[in-house]
ZAMI-44841 format. One record per residue: residue in three letters; x negated, y, z of N, C-alpha, C, O in turn. Coordinates in steps of 0.05 Angstrom, whole numbers, padded with zeros to 5 digits, always signed. Atoms other than C-alpha are relative to their C-alpha. Layout:
<atoms>
ALAXYZXYZXYZXYZ...
</atoms>
This chain:
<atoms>
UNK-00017-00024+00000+00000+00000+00000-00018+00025+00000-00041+00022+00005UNK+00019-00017-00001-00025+00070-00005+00007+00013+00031+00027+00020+00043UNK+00005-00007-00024-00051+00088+00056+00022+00014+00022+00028+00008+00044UNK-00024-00010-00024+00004+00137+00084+00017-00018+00007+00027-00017+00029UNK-00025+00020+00000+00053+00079+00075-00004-00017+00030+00017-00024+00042UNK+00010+00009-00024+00018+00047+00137+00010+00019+00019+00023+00009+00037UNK-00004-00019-00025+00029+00106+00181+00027+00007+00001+00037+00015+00022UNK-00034-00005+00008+00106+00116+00152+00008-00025+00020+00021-00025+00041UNK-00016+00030-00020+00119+00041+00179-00012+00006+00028+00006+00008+00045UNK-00003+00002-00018+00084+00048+00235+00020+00026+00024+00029+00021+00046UNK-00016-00020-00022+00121+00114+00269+00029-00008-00008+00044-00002+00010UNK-00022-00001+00000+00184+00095+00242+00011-00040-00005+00031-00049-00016UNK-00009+00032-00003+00188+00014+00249+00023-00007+00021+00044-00020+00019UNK-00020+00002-00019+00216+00018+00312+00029+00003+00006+00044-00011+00019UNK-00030-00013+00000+00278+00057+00306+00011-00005-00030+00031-00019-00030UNK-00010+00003+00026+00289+00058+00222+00015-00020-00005+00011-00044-00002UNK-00023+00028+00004+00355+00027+00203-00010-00022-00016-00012-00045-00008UNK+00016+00028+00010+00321-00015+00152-00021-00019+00008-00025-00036-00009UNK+00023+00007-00014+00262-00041+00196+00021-00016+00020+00027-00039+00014UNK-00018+00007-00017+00310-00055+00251+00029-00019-00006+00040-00037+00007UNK-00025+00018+00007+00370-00078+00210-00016-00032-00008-00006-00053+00002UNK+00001+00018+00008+00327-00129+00175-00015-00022+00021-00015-00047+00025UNK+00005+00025-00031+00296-00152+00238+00022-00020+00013+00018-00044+00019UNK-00027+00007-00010+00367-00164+00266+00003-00029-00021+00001-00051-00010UNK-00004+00014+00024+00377-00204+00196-00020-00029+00011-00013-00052+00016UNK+00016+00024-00004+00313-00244+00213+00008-00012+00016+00008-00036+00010UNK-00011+00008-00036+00339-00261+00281+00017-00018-00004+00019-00039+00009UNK-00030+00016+00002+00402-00287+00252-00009-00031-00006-00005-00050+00009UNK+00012+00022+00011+00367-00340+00208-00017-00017+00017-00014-00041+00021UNK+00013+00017-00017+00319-00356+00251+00006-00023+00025-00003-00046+00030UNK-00019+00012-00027+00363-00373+00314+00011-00018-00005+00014-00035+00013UNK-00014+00021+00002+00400-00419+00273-00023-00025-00010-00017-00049-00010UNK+00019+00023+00017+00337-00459+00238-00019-00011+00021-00029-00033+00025UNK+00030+00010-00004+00286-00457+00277+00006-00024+00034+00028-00024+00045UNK-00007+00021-00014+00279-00517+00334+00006+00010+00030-00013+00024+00038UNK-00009-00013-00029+00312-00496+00409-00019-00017+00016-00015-00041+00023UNK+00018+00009-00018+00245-00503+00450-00019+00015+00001-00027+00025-00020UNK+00010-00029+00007+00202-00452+00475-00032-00006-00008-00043-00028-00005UNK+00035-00003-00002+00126-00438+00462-00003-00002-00028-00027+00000-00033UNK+00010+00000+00031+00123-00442+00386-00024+00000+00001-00036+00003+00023UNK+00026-00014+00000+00059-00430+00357+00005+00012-00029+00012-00003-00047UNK-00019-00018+00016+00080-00368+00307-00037+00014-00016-00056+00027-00008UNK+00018-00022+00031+00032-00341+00244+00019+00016-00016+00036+00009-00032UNK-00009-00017+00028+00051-00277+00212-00011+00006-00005-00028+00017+00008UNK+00017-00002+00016+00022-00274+00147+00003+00020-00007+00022+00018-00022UNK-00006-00013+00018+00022-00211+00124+00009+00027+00021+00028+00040+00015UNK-00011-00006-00029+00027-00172+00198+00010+00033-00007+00028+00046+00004UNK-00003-00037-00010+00024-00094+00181-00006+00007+00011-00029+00003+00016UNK+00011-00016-00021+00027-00050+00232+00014-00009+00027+00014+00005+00047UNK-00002+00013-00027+00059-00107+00284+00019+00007+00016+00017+00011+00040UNK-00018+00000-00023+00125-00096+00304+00021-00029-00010+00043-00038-00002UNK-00023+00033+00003+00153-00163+00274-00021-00008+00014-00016-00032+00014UNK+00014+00020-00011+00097-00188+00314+00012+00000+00032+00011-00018+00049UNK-00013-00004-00040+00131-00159+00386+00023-00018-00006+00029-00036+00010UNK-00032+00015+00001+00200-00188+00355+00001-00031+00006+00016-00044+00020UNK+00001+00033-00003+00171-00262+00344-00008-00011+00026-00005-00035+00031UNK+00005+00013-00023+00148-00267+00409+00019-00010+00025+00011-00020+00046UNK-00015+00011-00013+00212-00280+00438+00007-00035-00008+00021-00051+00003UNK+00001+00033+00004+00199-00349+00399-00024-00020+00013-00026-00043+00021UNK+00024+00021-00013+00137-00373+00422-00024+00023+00000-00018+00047+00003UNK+00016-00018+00001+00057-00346+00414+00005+00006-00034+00019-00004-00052UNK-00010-00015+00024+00051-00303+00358-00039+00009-00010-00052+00025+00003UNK+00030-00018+00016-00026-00286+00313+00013+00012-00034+00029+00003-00051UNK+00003-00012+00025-00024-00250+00255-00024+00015-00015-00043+00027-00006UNK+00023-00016+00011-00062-00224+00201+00017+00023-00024+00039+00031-00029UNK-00014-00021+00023-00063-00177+00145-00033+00016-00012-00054+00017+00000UNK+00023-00001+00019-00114-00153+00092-00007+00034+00005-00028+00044-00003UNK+00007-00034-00010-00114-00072+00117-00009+00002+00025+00005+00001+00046UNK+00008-00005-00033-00161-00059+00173+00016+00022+00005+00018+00028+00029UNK-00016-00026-00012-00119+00001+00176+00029-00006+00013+00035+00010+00031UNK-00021+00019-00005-00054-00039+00190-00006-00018+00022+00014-00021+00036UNK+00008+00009-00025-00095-00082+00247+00000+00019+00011+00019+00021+00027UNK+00000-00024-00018-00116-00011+00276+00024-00002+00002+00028-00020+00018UNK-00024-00011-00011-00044+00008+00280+00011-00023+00017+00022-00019+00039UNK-00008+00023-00019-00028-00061+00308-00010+00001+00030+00002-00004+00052UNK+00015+00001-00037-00081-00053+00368+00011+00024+00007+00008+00025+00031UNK-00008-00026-00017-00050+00020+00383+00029-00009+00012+00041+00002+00030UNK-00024+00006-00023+00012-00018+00403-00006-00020+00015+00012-00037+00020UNK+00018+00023-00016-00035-00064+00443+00008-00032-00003+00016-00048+00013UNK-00004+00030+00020-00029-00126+00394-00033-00004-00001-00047+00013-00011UNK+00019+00013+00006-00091-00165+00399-00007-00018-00013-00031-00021-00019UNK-00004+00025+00005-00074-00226+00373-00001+00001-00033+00011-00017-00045UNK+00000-00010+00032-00086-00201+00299-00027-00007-00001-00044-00009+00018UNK+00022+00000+00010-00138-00213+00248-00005+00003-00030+00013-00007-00044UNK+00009-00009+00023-00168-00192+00186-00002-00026-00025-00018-00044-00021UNK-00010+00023+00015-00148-00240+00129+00020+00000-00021+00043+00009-00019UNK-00018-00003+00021-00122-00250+00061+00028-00027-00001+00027-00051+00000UNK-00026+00037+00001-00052-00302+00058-00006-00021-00013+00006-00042-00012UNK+00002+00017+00023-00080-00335+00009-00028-00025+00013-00034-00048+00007UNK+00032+00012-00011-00149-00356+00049+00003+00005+00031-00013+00020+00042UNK-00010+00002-00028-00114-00367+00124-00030-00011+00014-00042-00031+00007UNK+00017+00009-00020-00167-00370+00175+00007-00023+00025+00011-00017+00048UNK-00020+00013-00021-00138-00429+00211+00001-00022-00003+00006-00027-00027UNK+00000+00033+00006-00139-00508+00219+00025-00007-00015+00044+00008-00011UNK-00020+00012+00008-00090-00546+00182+00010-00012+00028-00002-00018+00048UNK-00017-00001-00019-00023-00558+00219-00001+00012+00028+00006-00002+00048UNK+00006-00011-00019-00039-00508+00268+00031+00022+00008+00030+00036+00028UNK-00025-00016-00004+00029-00469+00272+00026-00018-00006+00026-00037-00022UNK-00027+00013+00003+00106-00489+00278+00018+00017-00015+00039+00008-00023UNK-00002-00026+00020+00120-00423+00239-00009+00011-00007-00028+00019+00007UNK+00012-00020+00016+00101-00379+00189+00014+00013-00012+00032+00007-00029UNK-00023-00025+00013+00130-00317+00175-00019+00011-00026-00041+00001-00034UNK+00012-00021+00025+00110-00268+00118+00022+00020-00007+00043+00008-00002UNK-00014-00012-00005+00150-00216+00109-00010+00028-00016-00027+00045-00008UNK+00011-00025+00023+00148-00164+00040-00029-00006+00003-00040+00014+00013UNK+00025+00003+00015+00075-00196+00021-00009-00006-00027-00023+00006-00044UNK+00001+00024+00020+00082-00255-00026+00001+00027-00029-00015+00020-00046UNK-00004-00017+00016+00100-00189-00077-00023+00016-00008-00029+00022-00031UNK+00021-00011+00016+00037-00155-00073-00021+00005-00019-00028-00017-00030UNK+00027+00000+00016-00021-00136-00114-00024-00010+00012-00041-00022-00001UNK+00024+00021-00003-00071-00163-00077+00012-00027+00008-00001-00042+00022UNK+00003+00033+00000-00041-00230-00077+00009-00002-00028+00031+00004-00036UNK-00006+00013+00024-00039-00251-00139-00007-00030-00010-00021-00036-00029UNK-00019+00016+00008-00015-00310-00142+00000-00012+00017-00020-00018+00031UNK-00011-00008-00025+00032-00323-00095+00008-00028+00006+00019-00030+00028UNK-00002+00027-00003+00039-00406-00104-00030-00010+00010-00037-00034+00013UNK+00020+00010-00017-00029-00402-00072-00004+00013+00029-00021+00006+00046UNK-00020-00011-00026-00001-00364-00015+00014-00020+00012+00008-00026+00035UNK-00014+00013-00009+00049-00411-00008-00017-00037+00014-00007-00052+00031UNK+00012+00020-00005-00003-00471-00005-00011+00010+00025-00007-00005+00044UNK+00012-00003-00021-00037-00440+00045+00013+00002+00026+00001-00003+00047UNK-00016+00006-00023+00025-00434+00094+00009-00031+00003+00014-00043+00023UNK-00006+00042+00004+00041-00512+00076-00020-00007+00011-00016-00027+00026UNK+00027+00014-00013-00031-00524+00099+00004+00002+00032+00005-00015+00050UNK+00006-00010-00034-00032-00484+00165+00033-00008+00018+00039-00001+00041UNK-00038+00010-00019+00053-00514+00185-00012-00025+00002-00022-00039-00016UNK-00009+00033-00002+00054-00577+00222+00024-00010-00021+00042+00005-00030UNK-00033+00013+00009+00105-00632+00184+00026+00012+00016+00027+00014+00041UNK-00027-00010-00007+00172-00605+00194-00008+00017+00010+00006+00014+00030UNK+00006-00032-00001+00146-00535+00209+00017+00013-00016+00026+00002-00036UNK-00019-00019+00016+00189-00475+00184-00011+00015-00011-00033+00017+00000UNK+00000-00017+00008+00179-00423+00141+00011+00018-00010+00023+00013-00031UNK-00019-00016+00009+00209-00361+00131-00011+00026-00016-00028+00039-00002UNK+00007-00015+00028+00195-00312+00067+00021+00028+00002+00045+00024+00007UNK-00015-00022+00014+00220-00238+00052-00010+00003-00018-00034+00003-00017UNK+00018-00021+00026+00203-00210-00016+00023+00015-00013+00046+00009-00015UNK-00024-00016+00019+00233-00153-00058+00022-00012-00025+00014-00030-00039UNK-00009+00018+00015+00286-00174-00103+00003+00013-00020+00006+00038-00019UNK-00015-00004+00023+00303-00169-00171-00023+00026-00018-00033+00046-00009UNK+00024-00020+00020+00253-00135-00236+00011+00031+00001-00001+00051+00007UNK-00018-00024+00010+00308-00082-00253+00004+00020+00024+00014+00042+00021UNK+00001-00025-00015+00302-00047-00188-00023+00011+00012-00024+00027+00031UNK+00022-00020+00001+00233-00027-00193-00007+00030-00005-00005+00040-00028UNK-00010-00028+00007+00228+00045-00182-00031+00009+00018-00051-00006+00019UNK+00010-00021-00010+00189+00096-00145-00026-00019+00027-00050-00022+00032UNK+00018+00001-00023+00177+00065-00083-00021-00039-00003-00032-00055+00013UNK+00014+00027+00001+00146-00001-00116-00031+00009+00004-00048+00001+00020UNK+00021-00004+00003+00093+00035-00137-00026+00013+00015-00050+00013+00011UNK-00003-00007-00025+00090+00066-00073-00024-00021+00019-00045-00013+00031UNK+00006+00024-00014+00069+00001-00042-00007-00021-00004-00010-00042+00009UNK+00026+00021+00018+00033-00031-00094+00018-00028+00001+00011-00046+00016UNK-00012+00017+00008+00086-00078-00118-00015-00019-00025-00024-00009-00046UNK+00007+00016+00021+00065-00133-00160+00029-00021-00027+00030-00022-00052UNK-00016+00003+00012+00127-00169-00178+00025-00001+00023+00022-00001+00047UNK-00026+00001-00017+00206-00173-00156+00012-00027-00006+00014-00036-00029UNK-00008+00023+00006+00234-00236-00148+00037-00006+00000+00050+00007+00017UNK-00021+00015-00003+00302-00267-00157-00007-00032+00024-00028-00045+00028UNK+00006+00028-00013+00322-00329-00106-00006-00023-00012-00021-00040-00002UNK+00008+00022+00014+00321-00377-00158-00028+00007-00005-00040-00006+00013UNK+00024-00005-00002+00256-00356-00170-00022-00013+00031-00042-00027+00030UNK+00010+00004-00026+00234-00365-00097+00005-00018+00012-00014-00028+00025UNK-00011+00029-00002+00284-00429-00082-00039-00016-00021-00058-00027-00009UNK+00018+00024+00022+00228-00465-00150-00030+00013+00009-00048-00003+00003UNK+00033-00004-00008+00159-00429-00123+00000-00023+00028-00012-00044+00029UNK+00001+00016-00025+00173-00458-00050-00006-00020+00001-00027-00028+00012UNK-00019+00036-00005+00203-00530-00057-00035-00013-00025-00045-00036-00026UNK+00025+00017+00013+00132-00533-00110-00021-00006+00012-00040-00020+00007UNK+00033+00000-00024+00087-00524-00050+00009-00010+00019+00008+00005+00039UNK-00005+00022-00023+00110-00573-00006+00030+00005+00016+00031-00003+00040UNK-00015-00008-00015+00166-00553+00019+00035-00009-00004+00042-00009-00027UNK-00027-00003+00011+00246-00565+00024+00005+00023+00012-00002+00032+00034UNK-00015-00028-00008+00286-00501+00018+00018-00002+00012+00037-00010-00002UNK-00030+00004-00012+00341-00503+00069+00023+00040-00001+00044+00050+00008UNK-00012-00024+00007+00363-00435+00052-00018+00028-00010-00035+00040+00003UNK+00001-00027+00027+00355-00373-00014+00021+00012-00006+00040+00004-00019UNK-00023-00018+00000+00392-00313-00005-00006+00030-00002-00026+00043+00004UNK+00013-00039+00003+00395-00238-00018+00006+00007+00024+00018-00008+00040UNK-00002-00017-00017+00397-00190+00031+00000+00029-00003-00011+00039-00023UNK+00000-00025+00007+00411-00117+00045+00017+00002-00024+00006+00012-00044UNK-00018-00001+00025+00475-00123-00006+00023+00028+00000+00036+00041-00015UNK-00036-00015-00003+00529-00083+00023-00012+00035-00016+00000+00052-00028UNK-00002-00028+00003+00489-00022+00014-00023-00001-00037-00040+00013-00047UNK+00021+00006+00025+00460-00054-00058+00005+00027-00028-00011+00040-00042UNK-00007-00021+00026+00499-00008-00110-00010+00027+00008-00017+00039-00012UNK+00003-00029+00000+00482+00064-00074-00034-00005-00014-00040+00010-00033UNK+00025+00010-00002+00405+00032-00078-00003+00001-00027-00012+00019-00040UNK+00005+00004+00037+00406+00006-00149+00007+00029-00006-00011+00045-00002UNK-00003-00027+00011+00436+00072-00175-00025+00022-00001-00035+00035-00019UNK+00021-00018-00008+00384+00111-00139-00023-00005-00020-00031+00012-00037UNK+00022+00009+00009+00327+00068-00166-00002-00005-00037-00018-00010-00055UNK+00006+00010+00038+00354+00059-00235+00008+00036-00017+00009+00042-00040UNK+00001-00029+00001+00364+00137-00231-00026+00012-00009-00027+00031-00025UNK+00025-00004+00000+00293+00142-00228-00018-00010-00011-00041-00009-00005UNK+00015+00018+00022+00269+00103-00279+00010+00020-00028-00006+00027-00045UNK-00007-00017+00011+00313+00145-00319-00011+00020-00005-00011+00026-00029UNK+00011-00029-00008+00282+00207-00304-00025-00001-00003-00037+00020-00009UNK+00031+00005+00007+00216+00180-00312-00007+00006+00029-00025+00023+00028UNK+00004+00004-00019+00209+00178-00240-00015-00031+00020-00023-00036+00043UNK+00003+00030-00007+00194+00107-00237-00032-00008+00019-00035-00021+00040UNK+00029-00007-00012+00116+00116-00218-00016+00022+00014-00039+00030+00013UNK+00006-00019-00017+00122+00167-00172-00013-00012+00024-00002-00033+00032UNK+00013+00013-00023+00076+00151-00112+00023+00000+00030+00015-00003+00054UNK-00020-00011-00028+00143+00164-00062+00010-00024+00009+00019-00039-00009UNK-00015+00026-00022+00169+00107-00012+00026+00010+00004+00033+00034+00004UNK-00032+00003+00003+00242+00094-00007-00001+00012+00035+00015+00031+00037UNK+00004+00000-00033+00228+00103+00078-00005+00021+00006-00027+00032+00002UNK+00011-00028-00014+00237+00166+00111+00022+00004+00025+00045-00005+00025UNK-00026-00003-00018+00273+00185+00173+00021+00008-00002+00020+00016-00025UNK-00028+00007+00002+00348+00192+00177+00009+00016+00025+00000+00015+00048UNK-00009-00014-00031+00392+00240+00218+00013-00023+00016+00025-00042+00006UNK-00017+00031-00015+00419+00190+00274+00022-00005-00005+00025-00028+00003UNK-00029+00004+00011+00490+00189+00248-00005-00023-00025+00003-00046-00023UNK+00013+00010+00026+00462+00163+00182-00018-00026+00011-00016-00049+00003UNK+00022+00028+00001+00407+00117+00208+00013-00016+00019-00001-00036+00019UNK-00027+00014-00018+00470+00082+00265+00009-00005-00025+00000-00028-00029UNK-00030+00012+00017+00520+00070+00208-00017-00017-00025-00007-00034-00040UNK+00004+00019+00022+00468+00043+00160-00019-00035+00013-00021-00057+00004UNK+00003+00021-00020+00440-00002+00212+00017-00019+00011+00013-00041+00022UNK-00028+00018-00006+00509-00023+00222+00002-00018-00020+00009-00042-00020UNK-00013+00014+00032+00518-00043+00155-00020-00030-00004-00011-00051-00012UNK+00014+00024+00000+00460-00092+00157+00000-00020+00027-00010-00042+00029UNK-00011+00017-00032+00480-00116+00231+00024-00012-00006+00032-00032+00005UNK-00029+00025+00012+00547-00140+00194-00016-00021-00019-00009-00045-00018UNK+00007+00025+00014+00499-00178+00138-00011-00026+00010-00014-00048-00001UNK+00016+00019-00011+00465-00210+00190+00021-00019+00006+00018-00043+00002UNK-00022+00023-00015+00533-00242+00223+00005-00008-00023+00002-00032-00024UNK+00001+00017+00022+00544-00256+00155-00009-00021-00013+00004-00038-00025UNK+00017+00019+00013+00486-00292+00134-00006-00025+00024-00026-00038+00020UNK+00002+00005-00013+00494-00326+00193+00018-00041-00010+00010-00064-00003UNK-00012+00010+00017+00545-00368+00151+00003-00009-00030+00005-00031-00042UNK+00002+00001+00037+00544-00356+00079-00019+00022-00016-00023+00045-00009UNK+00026-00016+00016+00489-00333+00025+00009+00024-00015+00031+00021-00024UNK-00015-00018+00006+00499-00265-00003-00011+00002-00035-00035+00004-00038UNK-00002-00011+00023+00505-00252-00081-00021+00012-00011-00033+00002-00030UNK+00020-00021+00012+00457-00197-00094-00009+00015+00020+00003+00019+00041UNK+00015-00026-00020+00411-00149-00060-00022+00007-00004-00036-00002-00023UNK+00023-00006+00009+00356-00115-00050-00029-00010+00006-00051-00005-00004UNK+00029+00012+00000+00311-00163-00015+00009-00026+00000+00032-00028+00008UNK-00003+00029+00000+00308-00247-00022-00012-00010+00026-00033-00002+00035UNK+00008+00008-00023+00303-00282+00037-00003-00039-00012+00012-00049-00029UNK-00003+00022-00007+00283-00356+00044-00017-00012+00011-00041-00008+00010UNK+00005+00013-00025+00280-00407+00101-00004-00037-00014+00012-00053-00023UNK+00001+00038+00004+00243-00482+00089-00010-00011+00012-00019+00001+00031UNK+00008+00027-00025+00219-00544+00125-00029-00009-00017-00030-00012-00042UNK+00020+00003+00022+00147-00560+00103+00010-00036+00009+00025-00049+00025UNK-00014+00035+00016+00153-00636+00075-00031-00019+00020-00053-00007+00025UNK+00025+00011-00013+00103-00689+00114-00017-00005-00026-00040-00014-00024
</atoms>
């Protein structure tokens, strides 16, 4: 990402309806997949600036990495130690050494290129029947402003992400969009700006929000979560999926 983009997530992770909604979202999925027993042993690939790393620790321990020493710094200023310097693709870590692996908006970027050797590398480091759970941006056509922003490499569809997975060891027990309800104001925006020749503007979609605004859109993704809690959603703006690595 370009550099400010680190310091955007980190002051506004905490509170930002989208940061917060999609955490909620993670929560949902998780609670229902993952195995009811405490102490996990939790890898997030792909850490940032470490506030999905405070969230997972209500599952078990929690390390993470991430390829921006600047993104570890911001991690140790919220006194996250447990981080380390590391590409997804080349995990510092014994085989079957975790019972989860998160990742969460990586698998998409430019420095991974290519992202079925990403995925080998979380199949390596999951015990058998280990989980894994995936965010990436969705869909080509809503590449805009803030891809370029954040050094997008590609946007995926689920079917896309269901046939990368299930090739690297894995069964998919669930591929779904997310972030839908509020998909059409989004698309519009972004296909606004492609229009305009806006498309490669260095600007991130993420900025703060008067509290009226950042409550009701926080809401909106706190209903997809009870949602997805149940049934897979149609379209959106990010793909989610949850699988079992294979013995």
């Amino acid at each position: 990402m370009d550099p400010e983009q680190y310091q955007i997530m980190y002051d506004l992770e905490a509170t930002h309806w989208w940061y917060a909604g999609m955490r909620e979202i993670t929560a949902a999925l998780l609670d229902r997949y993952l195995p009811q027993r405490p102490g996990l042993r939790i890898l997030d690939a792909g850490c940032g600036t470490g506030a999905n790393l405070q969230a997972l620790e209500r599952y078990g321990s929690v390390l993470g990495v991430d390829i921006s020493p600047l993104a570890l710094a911001l991690c140790r200023r919220r006194g996250l130690t447990g981080v380390a310097l590391a590409s997804v693709d080349h995990l510092p870590f014994r085989d079957a050494a975790f019972d989860l692996v998160t990742s969460f908006d990586v698998l998409y970027h430019l420095a991974v290129q290519e992202d079925q050797s990403a995925l080998r590398e979380f199949r390596r480091v999951l015990r058998p029947g280990g989980m894994l759970f995936l965010r990436v941006p969705a869909l080509g056509f809503l590449r805009a402003a803030h891809d370029t922003a954040v050094h997008t490499r590609h946007r995926y569809s689920t079917a896309e992400l269901r046939r990368k997975v299930a090739a690297t060891g894995f069964r998919v027990v669930r591929a779904t969009y997310a972030n839908t309800l509020l998909f059409p104001a989004i698309a519009g925006l972004r296909l606004a700006q492609r229009a305009t020749g806006r498309a490669t503007d260095h600007q991130g979609d993420v900025h703060p929000a008067a509290p009226a605004v950042n409550t009701a859109l926080r809401a909106a993704l706190g209903l997809e979560a009870r949602l997805l809690r149940r049934v897979d959603l149609p379209l959106g703006v990010s793909a989610l999926c949850v699988a079992q690595a294979l013995p």
